[in-house]
N, C-alpha and C positions, 0 to 999 in steps of 0.2 A: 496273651492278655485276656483271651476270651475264655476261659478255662473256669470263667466265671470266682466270686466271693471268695472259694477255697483259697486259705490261706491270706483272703482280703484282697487279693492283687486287683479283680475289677475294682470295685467299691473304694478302696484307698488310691487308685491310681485315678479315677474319674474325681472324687473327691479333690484331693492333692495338686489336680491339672486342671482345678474349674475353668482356667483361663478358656482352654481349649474343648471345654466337657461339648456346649453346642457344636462345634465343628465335627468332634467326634460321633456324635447323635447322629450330627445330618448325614456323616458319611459312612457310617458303620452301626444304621440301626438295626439293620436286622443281625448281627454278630451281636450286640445288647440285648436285642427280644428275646434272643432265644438263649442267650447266656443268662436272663434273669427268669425264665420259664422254665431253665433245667431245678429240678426240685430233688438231684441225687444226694444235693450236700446238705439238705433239711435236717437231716440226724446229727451230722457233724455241727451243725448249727446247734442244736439242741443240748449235745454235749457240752457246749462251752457257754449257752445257757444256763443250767444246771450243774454246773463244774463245782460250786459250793454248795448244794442242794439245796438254795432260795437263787429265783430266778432274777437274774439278773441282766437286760438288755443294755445296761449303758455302758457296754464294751461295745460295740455294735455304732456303724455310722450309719448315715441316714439313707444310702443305698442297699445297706444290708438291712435295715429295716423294710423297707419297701420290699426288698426280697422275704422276710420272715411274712410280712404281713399279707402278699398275696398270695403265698403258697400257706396258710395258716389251717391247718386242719380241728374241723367242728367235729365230725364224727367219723367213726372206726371203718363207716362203711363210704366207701372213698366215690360212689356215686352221688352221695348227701354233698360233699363238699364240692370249692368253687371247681367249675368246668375252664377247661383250657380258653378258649373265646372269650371267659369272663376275665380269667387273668390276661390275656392278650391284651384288653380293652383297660385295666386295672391300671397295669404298666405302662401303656402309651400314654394315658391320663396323667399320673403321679412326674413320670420324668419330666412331660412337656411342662409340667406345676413348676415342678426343678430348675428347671430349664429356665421358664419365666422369673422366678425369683432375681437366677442367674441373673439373667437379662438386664432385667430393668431393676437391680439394687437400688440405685438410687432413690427410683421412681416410689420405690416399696420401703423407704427410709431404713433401710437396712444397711448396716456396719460391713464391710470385708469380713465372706466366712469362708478362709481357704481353706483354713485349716480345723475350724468349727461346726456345729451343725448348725444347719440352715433351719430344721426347724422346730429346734428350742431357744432360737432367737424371734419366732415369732409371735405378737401379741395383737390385742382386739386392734388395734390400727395397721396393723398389716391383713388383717383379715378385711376391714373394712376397704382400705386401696385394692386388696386382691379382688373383690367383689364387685367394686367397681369399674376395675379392667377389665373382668370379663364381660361385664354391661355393655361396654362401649369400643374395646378392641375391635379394630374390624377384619377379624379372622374365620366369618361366615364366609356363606355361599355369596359368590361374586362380592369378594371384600368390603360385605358386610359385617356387623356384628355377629355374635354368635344368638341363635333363637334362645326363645325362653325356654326349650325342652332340653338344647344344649348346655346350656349353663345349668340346668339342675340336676341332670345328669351331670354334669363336672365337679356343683358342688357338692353333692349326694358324695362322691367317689372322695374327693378330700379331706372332708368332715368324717366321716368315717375310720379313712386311716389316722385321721389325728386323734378319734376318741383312740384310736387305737392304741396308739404311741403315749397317748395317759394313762391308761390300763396297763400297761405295759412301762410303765414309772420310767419310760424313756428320755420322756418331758414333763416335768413340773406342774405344768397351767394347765387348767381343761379349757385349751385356747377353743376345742369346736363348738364349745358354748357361744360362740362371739359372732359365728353364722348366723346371717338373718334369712328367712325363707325365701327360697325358693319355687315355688309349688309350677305345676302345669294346670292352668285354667281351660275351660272349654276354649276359650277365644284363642291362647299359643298353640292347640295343635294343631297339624295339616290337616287339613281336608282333602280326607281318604276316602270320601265318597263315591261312588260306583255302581252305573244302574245294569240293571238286566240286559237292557239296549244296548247299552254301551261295550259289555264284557263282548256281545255279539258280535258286533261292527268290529272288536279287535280282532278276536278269531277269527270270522273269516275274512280281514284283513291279509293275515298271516296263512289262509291256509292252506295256501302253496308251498310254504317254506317248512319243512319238518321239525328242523331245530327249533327254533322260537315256538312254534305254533305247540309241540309238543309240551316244550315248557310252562307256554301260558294256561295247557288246557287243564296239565294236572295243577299247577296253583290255583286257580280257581273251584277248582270243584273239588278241590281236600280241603283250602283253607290249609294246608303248608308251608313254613316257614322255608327261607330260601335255604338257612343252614342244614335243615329236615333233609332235604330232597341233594343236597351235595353228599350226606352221608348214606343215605340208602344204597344198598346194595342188590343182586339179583336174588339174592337168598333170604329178602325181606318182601318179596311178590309173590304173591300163595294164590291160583285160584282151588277155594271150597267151596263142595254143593252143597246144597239145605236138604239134609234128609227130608222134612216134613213137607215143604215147599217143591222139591224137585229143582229147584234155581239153583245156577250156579252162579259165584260173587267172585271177583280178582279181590287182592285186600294187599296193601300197603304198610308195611309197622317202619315207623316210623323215632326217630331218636330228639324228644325236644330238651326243654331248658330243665335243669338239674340231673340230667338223663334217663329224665322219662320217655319211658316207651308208651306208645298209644298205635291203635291201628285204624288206615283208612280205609276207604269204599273208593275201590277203581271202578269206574262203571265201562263195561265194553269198549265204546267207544274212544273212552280216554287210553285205555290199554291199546289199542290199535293207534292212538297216537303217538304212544311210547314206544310201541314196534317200529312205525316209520321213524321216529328220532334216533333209536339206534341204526335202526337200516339205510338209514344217511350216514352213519357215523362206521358203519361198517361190522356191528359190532352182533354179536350174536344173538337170537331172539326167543331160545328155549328156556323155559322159566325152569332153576336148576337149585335145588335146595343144598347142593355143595358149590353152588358157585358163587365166590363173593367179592366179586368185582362189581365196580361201582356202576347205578345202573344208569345214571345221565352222567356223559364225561365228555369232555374237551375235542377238535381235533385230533388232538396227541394220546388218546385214550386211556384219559389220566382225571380222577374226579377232580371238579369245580373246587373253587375256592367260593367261598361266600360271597368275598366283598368282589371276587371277579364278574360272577355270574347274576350278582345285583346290577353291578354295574352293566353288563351289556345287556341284559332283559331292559333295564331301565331306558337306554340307549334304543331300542326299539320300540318300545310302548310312545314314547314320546317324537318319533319320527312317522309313527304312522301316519299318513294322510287319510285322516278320519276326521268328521266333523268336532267330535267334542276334545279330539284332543286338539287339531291347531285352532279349537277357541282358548284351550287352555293357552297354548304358547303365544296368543296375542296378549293375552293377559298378563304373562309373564315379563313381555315386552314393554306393554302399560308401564307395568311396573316399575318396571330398570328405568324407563323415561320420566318418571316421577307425577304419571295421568294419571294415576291409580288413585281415590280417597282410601282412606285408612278404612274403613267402614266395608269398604269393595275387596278389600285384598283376601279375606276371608273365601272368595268366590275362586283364587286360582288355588288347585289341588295337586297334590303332591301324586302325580303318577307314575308307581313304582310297582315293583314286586309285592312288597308291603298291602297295597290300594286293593290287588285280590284277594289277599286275607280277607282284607274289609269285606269286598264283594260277595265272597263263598260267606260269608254272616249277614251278609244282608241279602241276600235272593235266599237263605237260608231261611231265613225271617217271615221272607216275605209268602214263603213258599210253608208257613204257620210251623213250620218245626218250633222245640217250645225252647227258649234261651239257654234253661241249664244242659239243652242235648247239643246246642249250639257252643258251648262253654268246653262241654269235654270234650267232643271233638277238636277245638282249636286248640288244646293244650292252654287251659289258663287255668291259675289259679283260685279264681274268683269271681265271680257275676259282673262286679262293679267292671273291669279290665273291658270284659263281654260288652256290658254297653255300652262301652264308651264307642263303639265297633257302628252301633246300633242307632245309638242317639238322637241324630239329624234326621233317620226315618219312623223312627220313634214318636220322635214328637209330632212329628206331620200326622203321624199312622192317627195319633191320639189325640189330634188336636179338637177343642169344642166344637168348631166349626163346621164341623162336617153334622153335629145334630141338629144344624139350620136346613138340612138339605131337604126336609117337608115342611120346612115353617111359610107359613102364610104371609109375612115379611116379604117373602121373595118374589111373591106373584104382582106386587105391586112396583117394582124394581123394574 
């Protein structure tokens, strides 16, 4: 069955057996993930695409669209197009959408489509219910709703493929016109904020333990991405001397989003932290320009997984016995108790792997480097992205108030 599209057997058999599609999912998803992640049968696709030489998708069900649509190639040079994590995320997105139709038909005024596609049966009132499921579903953190960054992301991802599936004269209606915005305001995202003091008190929390400590020291001080530092290898560790200077620099190249490469600044200390992580780990510590084993890996000495090694960093950061985190976790506690005003909730912070990014940009800041050396170093596209990083100490940094600080006002105070 898992042999994937070829010859339609997933796609017509999932389609054909909606009865059973959700139990299938839950119990055979990763044999789906990676059957609609294989992209061998893309050319065979395309042949019976272009079998009459005008392209024609409506042979195609709505499984084998979502396969056409994430493996959809923009340009010839194949690091321009979607990266595997983004199709990963593509897919989990579009099914669970499927899935949910499934689900709640009713709920979504939808007719039986066992045998039909699901989403050329869909119009502005089903977009409009879809929208507001996701508002109100409580399928967040602690069965809650989904955030306002989740659902934009979610509807970002559907909208998308539907313009897609119009373009693609799949479906009739330019139903994604029917989306109403979305956006992420200052106020729905987490506060990733992170001070100098704070990153301190973590590390040498930790600086018994090699593993974490290792971890934490290089996210902070590159500003790297968790999925960055899973894929680094030991033949991405260079140290070079500075003919002019006499200094010598360790330097980290690095693999971000679109598979850009950029390269960081190890500074000694943090490289001696990467020594003792591996030399807990058992694992060799000679920097080897043929050797391309992963350079932070597992017990089993086997690279991380992203959403593993989110996870367990996450799981320490927020266990430390530090002051400002368990005020966080009061906070958090407020929260779930319903003590919390709405006004206040902005004050509990999201301390994650992520939160150092933040941090390496703001002690970065602080420390007067100028935004746009702040911007290429983090791998981002654009300034705005940059401050949003920035912002909360931005506005402090800049605020009027601080040119009262000789006013004659105050002497009378």
């Amino acid at each position: 069955m898992y042999d994937i599209i070829k010859h339609k057997k997933l796609s017509n058999r999932i389609n054909n057996l909606s009865s059973v599609f959700p139990t299938l999912i839950h119990h055979k998803k990763k044999e789906v993930m990676n059957a609609l992640l294989d992209n061998s049968y893309l050319n065979e696709f395309y042949l019976q695409i272009f079998e009459n030489d005008d392209a024609d998708y409506t042979k195609f069900n709505d499984i084998e669209m979502i396969y056409l649509y994430v493996h959809e190639e923009k340009d010839q040079d194949e690091d321009k197009n979607t990266q595997i994590n983004t199709k990963q995320e593509y897919i989990r997105d579009l099914l669970q959408t499927y899935l949910t139709f499934h689900k709640h038909r009713e709920q979504f005024n939808l007719p039986s489509f066992h045998d039909v596609s699901l989403f050329r049966l869909l119009r502005e009132k089903q977009i409009r219910l879809y929208q507001h499921w996701l508002k109100t579903a409580p399928l967040g953190k602690g069965g809650k709703p989904y955030s306002i960054a989740t659902i934009a992301k979610k509807t970002t991802i559907f909208k998308s493929f539907l313009h897609y599936l119009y373009r693609k004269k799949y479906i009739n209606e330019p139903i994604h016109e029917a989306f109403i915005s979305a956006k992420v305001g200052k106020k729905d995202r987490p506060n990733r904020d992170i001070t100098k003091a704070e990153v301190i008190q973590l590390l040498d929390y930790y600086k018994s333990q090699p593993i974490i400590h290792g971890l934490l020291a290089v996210l902070v001080t590159t500003g790297a991405r968790i999925e960055e530092i899973c894929t680094v290898k030991i033949s991405d560790l260079t140290l070079e001397k500075n003919e002019r200077t006499g200094e010598s620099h360790y330097w980290m190249e690095v693999t971000g989003k679109g598979n850009k490469r950029r390269t960081l600044l190890i500074h000694d200390n943090v490289f001696e932290a990467i020594v003792r992580f591996r030399k807990r780990r058992r694992l060799e510590t000679i920097l080897n320009l043929t050797d391309h084993a992963p350079v932070f890996t597992t017990p089993k000495g086997i690279a991380y997984r992203p959403k593993n090694l989110s996870m367990f960093i996450n799981k320490h950061i927020n266990k430390a016995d530090i002051p400002f985190v368990q005020a966080n976790n009061q906070l958090k506690e407020q929260d779930a108790a319903g003590l919390l005003d709405e006004k206040d909730k902005n004050k509990i912070r999201s301390l994650t792997p992520h939160t150092l990014r933040h941090g390496f940009a703001i002690i970065s800041a602080e420390n007067d480097s100028d935004v746009y050396r702040i911007m290429q170093t983090l791998g981002h596209e654009n300034l705005e992205t940059t401050m949003i990083y920035l912002e909360n100490k931005q506005s402090k940094k800049h605020n009027v108030g601080h040119a009262w600080k000789n006013n004659d006002v105050l002497l009378y105070i």
